[in-house]
C-alpha positions in Angstrom: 0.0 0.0 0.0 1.6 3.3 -0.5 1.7 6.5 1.2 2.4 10.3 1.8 5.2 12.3 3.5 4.7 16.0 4.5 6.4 18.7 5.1 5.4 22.1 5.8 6.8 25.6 6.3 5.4 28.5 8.6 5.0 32.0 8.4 5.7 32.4 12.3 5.4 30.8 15.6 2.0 29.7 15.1 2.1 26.2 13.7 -1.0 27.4 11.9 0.2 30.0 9.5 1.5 27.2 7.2 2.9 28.7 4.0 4.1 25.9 1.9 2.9 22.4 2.0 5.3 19.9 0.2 4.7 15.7 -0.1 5.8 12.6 -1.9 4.2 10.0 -3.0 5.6 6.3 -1.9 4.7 3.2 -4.1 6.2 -0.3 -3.8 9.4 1.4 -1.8 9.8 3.8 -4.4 8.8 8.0 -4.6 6.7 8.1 -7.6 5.6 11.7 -7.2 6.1 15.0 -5.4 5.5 18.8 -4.9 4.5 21.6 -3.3 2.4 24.5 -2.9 2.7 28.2 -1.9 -0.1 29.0 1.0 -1.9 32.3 1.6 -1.6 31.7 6.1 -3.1 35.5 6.2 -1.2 36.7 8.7 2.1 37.9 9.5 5.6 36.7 8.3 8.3 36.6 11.2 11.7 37.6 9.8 13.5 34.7 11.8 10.7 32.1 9.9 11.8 34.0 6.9 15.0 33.5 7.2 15.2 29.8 7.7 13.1 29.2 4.4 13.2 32.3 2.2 9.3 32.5 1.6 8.1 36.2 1.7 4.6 37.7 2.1 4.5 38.6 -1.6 5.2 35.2 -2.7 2.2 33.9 -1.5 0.2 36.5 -2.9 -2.5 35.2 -5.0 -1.7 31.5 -3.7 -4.9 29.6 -2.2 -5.6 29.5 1.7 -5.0 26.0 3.6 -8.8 25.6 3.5 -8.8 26.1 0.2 -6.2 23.8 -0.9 -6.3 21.0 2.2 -10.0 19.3 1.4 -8.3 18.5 -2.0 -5.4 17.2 -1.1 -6.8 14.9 1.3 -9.6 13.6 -1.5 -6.3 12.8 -3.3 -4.7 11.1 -1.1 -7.6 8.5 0.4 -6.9 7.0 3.1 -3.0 6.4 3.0 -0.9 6.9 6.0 0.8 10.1 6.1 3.9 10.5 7.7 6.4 13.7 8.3 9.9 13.6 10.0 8.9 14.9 13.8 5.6 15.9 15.0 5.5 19.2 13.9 4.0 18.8 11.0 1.3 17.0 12.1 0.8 19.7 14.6 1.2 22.4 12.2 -1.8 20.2 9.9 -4.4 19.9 13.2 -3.7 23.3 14.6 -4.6 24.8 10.7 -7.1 23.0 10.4 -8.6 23.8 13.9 -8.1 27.7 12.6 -9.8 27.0 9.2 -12.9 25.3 11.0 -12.1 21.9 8.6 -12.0 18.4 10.3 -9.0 16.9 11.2 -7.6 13.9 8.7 -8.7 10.9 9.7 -5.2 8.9 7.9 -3.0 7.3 10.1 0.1 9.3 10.6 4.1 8.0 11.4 6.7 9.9 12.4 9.9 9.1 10.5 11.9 10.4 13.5 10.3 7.5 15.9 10.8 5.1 13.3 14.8 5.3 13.0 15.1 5.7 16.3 13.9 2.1 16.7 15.3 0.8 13.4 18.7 2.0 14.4 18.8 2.9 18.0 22.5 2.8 18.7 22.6 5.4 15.9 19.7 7.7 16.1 18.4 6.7 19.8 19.8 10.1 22.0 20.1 12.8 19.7 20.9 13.6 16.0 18.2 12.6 14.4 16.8 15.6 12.6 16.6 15.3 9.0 19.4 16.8 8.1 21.4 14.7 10.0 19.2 11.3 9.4 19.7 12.8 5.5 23.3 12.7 6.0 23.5 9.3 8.1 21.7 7.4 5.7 23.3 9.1 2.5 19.3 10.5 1.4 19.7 13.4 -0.7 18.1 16.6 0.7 18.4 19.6 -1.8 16.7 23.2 -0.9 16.8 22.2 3.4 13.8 24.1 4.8 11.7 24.2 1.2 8.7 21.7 1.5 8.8 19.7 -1.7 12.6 19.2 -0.5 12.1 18.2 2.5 9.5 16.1 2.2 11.3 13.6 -0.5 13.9 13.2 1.6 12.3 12.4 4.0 10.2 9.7 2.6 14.0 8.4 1.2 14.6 8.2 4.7 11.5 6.4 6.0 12.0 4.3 2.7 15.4 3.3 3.8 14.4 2.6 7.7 11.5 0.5 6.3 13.3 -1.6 4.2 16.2 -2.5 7.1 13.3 -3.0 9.4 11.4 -5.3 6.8 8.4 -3.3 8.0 5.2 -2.3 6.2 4.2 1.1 6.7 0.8 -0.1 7.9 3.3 -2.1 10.5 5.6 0.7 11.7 2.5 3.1 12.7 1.8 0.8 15.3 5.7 -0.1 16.4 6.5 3.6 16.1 3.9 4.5 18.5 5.5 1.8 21.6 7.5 3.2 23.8 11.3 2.4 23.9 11.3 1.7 27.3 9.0 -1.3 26.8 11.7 -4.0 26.8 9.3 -6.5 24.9 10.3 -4.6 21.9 13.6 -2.5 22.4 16.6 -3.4 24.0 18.9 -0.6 25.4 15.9 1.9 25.1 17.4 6.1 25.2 16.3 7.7 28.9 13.8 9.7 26.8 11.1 8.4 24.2 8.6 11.2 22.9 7.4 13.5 20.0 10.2 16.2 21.6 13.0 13.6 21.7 16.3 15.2 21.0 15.3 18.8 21.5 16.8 21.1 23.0 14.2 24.0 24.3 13.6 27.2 26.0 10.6 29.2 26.5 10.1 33.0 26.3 7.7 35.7 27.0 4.6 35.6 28.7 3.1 31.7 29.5 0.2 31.0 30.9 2.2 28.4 32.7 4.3 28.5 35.4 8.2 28.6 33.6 8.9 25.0 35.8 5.8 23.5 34.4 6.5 24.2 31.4 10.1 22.9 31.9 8.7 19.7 33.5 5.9 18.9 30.3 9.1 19.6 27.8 10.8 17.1 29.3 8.1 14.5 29.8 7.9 15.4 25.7 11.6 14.2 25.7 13.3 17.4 25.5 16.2 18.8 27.4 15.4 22.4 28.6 17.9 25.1 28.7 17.9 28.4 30.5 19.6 30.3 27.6 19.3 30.5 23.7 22.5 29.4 22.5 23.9 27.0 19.1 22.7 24.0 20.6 19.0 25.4 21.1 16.8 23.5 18.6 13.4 24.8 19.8 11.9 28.7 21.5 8.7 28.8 22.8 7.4 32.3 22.8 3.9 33.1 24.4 0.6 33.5 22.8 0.4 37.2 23.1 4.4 37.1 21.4 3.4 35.9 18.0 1.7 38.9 16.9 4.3 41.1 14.8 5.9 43.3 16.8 9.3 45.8 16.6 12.6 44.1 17.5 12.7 46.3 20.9 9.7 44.6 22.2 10.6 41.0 21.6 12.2 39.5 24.3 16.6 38.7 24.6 16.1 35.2 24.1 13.9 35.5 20.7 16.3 38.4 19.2 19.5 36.1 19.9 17.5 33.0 18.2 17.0 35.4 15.2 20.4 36.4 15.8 21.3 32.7 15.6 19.7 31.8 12.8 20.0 34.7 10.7 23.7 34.3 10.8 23.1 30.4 10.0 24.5 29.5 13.1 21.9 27.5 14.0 18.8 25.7 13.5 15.9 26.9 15.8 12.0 26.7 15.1 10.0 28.9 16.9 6.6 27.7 18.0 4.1 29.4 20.4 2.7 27.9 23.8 -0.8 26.3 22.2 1.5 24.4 20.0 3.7 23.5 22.7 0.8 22.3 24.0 -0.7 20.1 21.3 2.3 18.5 20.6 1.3 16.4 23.9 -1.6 15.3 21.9 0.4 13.7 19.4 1.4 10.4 21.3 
């Protein structure tokens, strides 16, 4: 049976405001189709989003909205499993459609990242595992990093690859993917952590509506590592809800102007989410 991998890139911190939508199509082990399209989010593009994928307001001027575009593409699709590297896309997907009042997909969905963590734990188990890396491991080509279409073949290349060493149907991982690593009737050696934040490394900013050490203490039953301070090794920030609207540089906080800083520079590789997404990524499990 085949299926679909996802990608999707965001105007800002909310996981919503997806501009670009990518996928391939996986037949018989093989990607026998892909692309992508530009998405009108209608609302605001943060410069630091901006700078990671290079897609401007005017660029998706004219394009359709996600609920103009998403009812199609999941009529095209049926009922295969869809699967993106991480759970942020799936996020992304449920909180858009949330804001564009459509119902969630009813597919099954696998994240790639779970499934080479288990295929090749001794490789992929504590950290590294982000596509680029995974790409890199597992010598999968990944052209245009950060552009939908891009991203989304390689990482169906990569799922195609753990699949095969695995001798796993996709209909078979979704389940495999979803148990535990500490369940030793399945994993030997399982990582410390096991969850759809495994590997990140995270610090929150702005105003929460959670106390900072809750916060800290749901990241890390996610699987993250928090950190105090935004620094090279930061993967994820977490600004407030009332942070994503756009705002002058002066007003956002030190951490998020040294994470634009960071990236900007293309010293490192930080998403920026806001606290309802950080949120909903729970939900994923």
């Amino acid at each position: 049976m085949g299926y679909v991998v996802i990608d999707v890139e965001t105007a800002n911190a909310d996981q919503s405001s997806i501009c670009e939508l990518g996928w391939a199509l996986v037949s018989d082990g093989a990607i026998v189709g892909a692309g992508a399209t530009l998405l009108n989010p209608q609302c605001h593009f943060d410069c630091m989003n901006v700078s990671i994928h290079g897609i401007r307001p005017e660029d998706v001027r004219g394009a359709p909205t996600f609920r103009e575009f998403w009812p199609q593409f999941v009529s095209a699709i049926g009922e295969s499993v869809i699967a993106s590297h991480g759970a942020f896309d799936r996020t992304a997907i449920y909180q858009a459609a949330t804001r564009w009042e459509l119902p969630q997909p009813p597919n099954p969905w696998l994240d790639v990242a779970r499934v080479i963590r288990r295929v090749w734990p001794d490789v992929f188990a504590a950290r590294g595992y982000n596509l680029a890396n995974a790409c890199s491991v597992l010598e999968v080509v990944l052209d245009q990093h950060h552009r939908a279409e891009a991203d989304a073949v390689a990482a169906a290349g990569v799922l195609i690859k753990a699949l095969d060493a695995a001798g796993w149907t996709v209909d078979e991982a979704v389940p495999r993917s979803m148990v535990r690593m500490n369940d030793k009737r399945f994993y030997a050696g399982p990582p410390e952590k096991d969850g759809p934040l495994s590997g990140e490394v995270i610090v929150f900013t702005g105003s929460l509506s959670m106390p900072r050490r809750e916060a800290a203490s749901n990241a890390r039953a996610l699987g993250a590592e928090v950190a105090q301070g935004v620094t090279k090794l930061t993967t994820l920030l977490v600004v407030g809800d009332g942070d994503v609207v756009e705002r002058d540089a002066c007003l956002k906080t030190a951490k998020h102007r040294k994470a634009e800083s960071l990236v900007m520079s293309g010293a490192a590789n930080i998403r920026l989410i806001c606290e309802r997404d950080f949120r909903a990524l729970a939900d994923v499990e």
